[in-house]
C-alpha positions as CSV (number, residue, x, y, z in Angstrom):
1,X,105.2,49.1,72.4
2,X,105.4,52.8,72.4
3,X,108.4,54.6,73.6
4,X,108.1,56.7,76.9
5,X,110.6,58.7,75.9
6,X,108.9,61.7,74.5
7,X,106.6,61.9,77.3
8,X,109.0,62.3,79.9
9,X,110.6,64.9,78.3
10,X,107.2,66.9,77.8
11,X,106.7,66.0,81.6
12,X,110.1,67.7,82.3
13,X,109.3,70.5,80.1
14,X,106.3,71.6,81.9
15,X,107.9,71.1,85.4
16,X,110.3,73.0,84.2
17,X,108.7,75.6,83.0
18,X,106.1,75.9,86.2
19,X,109.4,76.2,88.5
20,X,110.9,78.9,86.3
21,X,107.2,81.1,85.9
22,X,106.5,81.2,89.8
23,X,110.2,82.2,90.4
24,X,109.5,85.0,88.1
25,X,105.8,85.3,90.2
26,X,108.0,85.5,92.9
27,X,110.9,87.9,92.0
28,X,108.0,90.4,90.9
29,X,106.1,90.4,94.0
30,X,109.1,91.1,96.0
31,X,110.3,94.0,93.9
32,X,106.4,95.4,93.9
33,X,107.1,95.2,97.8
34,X,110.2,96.8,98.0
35,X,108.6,99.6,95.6
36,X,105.8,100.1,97.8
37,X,107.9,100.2,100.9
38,X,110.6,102.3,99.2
39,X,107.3,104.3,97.9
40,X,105.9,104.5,101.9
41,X,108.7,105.6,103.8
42,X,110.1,108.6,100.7
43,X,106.3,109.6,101.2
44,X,107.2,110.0,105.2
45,X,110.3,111.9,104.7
46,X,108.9,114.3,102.4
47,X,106.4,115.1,105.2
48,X,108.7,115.4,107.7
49,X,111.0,117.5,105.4
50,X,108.1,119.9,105.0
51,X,108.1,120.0,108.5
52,X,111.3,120.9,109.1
53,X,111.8,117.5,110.9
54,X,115.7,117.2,108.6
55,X,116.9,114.2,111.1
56,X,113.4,112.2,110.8
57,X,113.6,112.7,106.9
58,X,117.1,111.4,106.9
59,X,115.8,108.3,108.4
60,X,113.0,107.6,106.3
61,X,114.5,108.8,103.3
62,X,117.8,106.3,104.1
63,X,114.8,103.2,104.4
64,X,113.5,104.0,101.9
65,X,116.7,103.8,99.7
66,X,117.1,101.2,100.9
67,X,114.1,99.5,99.7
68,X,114.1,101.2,96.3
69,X,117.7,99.3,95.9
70,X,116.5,96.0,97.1
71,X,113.5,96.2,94.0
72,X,116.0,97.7,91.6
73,X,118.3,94.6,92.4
74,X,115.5,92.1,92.0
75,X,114.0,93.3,88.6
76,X,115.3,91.3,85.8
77,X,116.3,94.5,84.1
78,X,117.2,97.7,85.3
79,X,114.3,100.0,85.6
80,X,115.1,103.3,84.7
81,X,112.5,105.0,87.1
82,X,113.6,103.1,90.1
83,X,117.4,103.9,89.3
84,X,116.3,107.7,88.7
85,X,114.5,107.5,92.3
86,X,118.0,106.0,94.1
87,X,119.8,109.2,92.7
88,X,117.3,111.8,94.1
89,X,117.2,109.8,97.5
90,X,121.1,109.2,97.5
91,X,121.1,113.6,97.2
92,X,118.0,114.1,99.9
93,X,120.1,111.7,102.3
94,X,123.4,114.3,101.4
95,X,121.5,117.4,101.8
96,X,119.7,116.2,104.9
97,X,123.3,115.2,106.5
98,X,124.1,119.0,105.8
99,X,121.3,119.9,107.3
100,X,119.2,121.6,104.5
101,X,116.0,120.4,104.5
102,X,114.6,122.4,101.8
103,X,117.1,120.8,99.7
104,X,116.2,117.2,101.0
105,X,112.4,118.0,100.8
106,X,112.6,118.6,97.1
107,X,114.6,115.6,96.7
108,X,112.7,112.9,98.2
109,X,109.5,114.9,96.1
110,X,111.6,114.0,93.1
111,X,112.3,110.8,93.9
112,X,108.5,110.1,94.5
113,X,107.8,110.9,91.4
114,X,110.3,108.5,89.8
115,X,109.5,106.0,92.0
116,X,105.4,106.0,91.4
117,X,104.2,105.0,88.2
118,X,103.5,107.5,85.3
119,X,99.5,108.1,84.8
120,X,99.7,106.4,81.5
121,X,100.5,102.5,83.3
């Protein structure tokens, strides 16, 4: 009589492993969603900044921190570009509170291009 042993361990192997690969499926589709959203509304702000339109960039430019916190929280590590994109948004929210919209403008730019991916990806 052969011993069942090994096979239910394989079995739990693989059920393991299933349930741990669609988490991570998972936890990187909701940080490419809060990148995308992060990436939206900083894309808004900047407009609005070029406008002149400092309270509406404040309020996009607050979302969208927001969301680029929410997908710098869910990435297993700590992505360098996303963190980079928090500071700049963190100083457009700051400048835009004072009032200076060039200031913000240029910020939120920055963080746009920290939060997009390089060319080369």
């Amino acid at each position: 009589m052969e011993s069942r042993q090994p096979k239910i361990i394989i079995a739990v192997m693989c059920v393991l492993s299933l349930f741990f690969s669609s988490s991570a499926i998972s936890a990187s589709n909701s940080s490419h969603h809060h990148t995308t959203e992060a990436i939206k509304h900083a894309e808004t702000a900047h407009i609005h900044g070029k406008a002149g339109h400092v309270k509406t960039l404040l309020e996009y430019a607050q979302e969208s921190l927001t969301h680029a916190k929410a997908a710098e929280n869910e990435l297993a590590v700590s992505h360098q570009r996303i963190t980079e994109s928090i500071k700049h948004l963190e100083k457009a929210i700051a400048r835009a509170k004072q009032d200076d919209s060039e200031a913000a403008t240029k910020h939120t730019l920055q963080a746009l291009e920290y939060m997009r991916p390089p060319a080369s990806e």
